[in-house]
C-alpha positions as CSV (number, residue, x, y, z in Angstrom):
1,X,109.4,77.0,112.9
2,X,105.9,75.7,113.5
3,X,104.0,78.8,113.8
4,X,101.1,76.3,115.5
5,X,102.9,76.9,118.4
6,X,102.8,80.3,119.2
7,X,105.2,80.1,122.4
8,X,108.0,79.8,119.8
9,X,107.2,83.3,117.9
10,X,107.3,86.4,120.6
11,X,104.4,87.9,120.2
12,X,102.5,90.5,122.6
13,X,100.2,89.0,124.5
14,X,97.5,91.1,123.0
15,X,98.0,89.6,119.3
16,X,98.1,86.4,117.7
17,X,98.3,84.5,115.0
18,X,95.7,83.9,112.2
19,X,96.4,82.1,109.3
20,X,100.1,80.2,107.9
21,X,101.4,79.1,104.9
22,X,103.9,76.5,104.3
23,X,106.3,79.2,102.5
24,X,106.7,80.7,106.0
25,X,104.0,83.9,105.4
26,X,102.2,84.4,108.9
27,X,98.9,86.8,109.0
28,X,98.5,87.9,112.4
29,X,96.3,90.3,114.1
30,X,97.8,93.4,115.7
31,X,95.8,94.6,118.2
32,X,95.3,98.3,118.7
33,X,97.8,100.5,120.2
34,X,100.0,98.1,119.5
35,X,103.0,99.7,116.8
36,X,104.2,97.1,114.0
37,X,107.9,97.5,114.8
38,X,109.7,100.1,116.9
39,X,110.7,103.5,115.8
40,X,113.5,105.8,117.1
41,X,111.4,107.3,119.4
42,X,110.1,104.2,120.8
43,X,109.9,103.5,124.5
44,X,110.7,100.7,126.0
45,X,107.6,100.0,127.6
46,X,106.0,100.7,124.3
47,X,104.0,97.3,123.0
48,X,105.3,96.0,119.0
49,X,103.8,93.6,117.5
50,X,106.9,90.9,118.6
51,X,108.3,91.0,122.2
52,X,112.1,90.9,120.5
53,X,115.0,93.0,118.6
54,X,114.0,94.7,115.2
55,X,116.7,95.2,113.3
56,X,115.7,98.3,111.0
57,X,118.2,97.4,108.0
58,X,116.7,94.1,107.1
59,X,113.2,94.9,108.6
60,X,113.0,92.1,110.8
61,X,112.2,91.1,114.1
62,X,114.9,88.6,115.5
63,X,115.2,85.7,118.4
64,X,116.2,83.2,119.8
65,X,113.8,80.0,120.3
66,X,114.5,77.5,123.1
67,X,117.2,75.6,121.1
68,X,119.0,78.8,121.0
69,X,118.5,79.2,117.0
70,X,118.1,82.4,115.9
71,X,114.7,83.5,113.9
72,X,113.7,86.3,112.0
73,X,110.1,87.6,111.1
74,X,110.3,89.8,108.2
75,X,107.4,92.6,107.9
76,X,105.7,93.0,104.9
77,X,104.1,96.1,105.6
78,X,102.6,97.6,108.9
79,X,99.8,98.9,110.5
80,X,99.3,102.3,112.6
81,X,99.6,102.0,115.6
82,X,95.8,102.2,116.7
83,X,94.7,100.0,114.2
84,X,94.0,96.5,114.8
85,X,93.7,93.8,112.0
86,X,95.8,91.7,109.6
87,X,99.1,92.3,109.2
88,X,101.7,90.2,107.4
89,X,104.9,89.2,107.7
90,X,107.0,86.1,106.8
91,X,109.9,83.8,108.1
92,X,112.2,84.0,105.0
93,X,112.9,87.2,103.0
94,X,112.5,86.1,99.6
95,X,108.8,85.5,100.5
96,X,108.6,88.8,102.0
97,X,110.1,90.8,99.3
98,X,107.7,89.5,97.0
99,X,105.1,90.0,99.2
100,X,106.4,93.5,98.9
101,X,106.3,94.1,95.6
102,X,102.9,92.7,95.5
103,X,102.0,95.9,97.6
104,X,103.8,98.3,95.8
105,X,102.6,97.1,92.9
106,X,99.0,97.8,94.4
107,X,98.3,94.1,94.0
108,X,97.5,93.6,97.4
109,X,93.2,94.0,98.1
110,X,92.5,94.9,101.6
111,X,89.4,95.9,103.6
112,X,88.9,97.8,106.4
113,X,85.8,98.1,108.5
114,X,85.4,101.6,110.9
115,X,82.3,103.3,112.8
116,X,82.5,106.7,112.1
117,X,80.0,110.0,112.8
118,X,76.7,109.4,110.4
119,X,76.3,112.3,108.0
120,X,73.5,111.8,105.8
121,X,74.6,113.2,102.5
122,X,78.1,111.1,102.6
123,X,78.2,109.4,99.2
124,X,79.6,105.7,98.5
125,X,81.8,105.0,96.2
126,X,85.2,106.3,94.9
127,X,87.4,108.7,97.4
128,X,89.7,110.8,96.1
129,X,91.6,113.4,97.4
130,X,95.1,114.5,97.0
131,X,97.1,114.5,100.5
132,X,100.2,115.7,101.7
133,X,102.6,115.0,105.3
134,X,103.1,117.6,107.0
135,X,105.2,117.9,110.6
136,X,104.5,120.3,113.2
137,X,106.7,120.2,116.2
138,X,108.0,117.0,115.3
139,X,104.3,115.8,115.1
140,X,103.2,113.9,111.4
141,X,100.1,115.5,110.0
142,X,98.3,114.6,106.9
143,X,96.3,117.3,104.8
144,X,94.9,117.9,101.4
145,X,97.2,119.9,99.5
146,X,98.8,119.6,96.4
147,X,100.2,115.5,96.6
148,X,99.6,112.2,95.4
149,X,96.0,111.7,94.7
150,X,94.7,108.8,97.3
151,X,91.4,106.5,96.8
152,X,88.9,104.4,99.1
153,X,86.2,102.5,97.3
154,X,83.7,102.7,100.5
155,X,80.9,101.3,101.4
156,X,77.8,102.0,103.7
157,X,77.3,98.5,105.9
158,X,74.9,99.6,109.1
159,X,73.6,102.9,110.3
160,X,72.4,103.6,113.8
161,X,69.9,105.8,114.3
162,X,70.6,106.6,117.9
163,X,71.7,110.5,119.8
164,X,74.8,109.5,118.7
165,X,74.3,109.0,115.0
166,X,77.1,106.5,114.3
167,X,77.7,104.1,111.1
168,X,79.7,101.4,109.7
169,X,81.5,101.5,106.7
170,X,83.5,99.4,104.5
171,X,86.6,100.9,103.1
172,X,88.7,99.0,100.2
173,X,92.1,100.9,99.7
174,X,93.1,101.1,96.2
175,X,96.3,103.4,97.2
176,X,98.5,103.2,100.6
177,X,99.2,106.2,102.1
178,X,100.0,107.5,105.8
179,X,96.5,108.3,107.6
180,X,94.7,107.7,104.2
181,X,91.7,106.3,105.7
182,X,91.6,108.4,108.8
183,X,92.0,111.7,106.6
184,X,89.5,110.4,103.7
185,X,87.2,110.1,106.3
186,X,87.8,113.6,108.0
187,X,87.6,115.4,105.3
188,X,83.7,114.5,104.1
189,X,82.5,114.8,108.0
190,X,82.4,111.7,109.0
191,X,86.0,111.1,111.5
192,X,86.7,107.5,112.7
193,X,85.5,107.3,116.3
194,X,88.2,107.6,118.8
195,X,90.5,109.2,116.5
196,X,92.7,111.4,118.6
197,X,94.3,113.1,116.0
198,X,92.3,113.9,112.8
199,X,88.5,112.8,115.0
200,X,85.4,114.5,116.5
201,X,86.7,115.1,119.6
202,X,83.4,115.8,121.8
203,X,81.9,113.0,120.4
204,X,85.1,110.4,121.1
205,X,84.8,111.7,124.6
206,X,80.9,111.4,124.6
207,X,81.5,108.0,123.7
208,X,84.2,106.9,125.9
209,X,81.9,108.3,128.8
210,X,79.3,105.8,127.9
211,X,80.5,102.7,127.0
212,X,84.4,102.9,128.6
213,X,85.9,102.3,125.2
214,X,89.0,104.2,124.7
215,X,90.7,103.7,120.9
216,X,90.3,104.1,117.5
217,X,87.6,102.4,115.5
218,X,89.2,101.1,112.3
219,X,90.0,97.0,112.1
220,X,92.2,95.8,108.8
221,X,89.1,92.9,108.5
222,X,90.4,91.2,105.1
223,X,93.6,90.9,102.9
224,X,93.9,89.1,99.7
225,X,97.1,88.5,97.5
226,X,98.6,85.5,95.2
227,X,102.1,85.1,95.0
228,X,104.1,82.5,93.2
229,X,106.1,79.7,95.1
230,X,108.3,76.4,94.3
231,X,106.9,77.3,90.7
232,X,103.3,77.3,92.1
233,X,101.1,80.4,92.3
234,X,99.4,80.8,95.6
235,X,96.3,82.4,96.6
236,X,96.3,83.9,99.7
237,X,93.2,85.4,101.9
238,X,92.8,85.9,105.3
239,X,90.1,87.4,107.3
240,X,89.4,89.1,110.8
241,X,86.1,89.6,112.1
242,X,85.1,93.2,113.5
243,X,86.6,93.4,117.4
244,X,83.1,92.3,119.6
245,X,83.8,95.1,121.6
246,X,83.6,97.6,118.5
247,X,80.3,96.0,116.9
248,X,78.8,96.4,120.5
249,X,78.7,100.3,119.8
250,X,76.3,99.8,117.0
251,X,73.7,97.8,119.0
């Protein structure tokens, strides 16, 4: 597959691809509201990341190119839903399932950029709090309670000093959890804006009001990993600019 040519990898028309490496790893960027892969509940109007079959056993997306071959993208890990950013995947499954371990391992660095609510007396630095899932009506919440501690080294990058007292900061995961970021953030007063589920919902609406944007305001902006291949190690980074629609907010 030459992933140059983006006709012959399905992709919604909403994301593309970013960066490729001969071993067949593709970064692409998702764009928001856009799920990873399908899930059980998934309609089928419902926008994933590839416009083609997942097959949930092998995590793969699968297709057929022009010549009637059949191709696979394997995901190395995924995204929420309203995120948009980086995510990887690959073309062969050996490269994947290292790429996998890499994240299990906690080997994977990754940054993500989001405007929240300003609160003055939020501190930089290490996050940690210990979260648990919880479901309510078949609806996944995430709390503090008594589970696996989670931490964010975060970052203060631009205040705006405006009536609607909004900020952007830089969030480096060092644990990957469900919501992580999106509860972190909750939890010190400062919710992602347009966060429909854990966010400050006057002020998402205030917001959406004045500048018509409707989603949630966290990008995946950076990912960086090595990995060995043909008995070569391999350093991999990829990077994806704020969304020009997002930094517009802060001007």
């Amino acid at each position: 597959m030459n992933p140059s040519d983006e006709s012959s990898i399905p992709l919604d028309k909403n994301c593309q691809i970013l960066d490729y490496h001969p071993s067949g790893l593709i970064a692409f960027e998702k764009a928001p509201g856009v799920l990873s892969h399908p899930n059980q509940k998934t309609a089928k109007n419902v926008r994933t990341l590839l416009r083609a079959t997942y097959r949930k056993e092998d995590e793969c997306f699968e297709w057929k190119n022009s010549s009637g071959e059949v191709k696979r993208l394997y995901l190395c890990h995924r995204l929420d839903s309203p995120t948009s950013g980086i995510i990887i995947g690959a073309t062969e499954m050996s490269v994947a399932e290292k790429i996998k371990e890499k994240f299990e391992r906690r080997e994977v660095k990754k940054t993500y950029l989001a405007i929240t609510h300003h609160n003055p007396r939020l501190r930089e630095g290490i996050w940690r709090d210990n979260l648990i899932e919880k479901r309510k009506d078949g609806n996944l919440r995430v709390v503090r309670g008594n589970g696996p501690e989670c931490l964010v080294k975060v970052k203060i990058i631009r205040k705006q000093f405006t009536r609607n007292q909004l900020q952007l900061i830089e969030m480096k995961p060092l644990t990957g959890r469900t919501h992580q970021l999106r509860v972190q953030c909750m939890l010190r007063k400062v919710p992602i804006l347009g966060d429909k589920t854990y966010g400050d919902f006057s002020l998402n609406r205030r917001i959406q009001k004045l500048t018509k944007l409707d989603r949630l305001c966290l990008h995946a902006s950076e990912i960086k990993f090595s990995f060995v291949h043909q008995n070569s190690e391999v350093s991999f980074t990829c990077e994806s600019p704020l969304p020009r629609l997002l930094g517009k907010i802060l001007t």
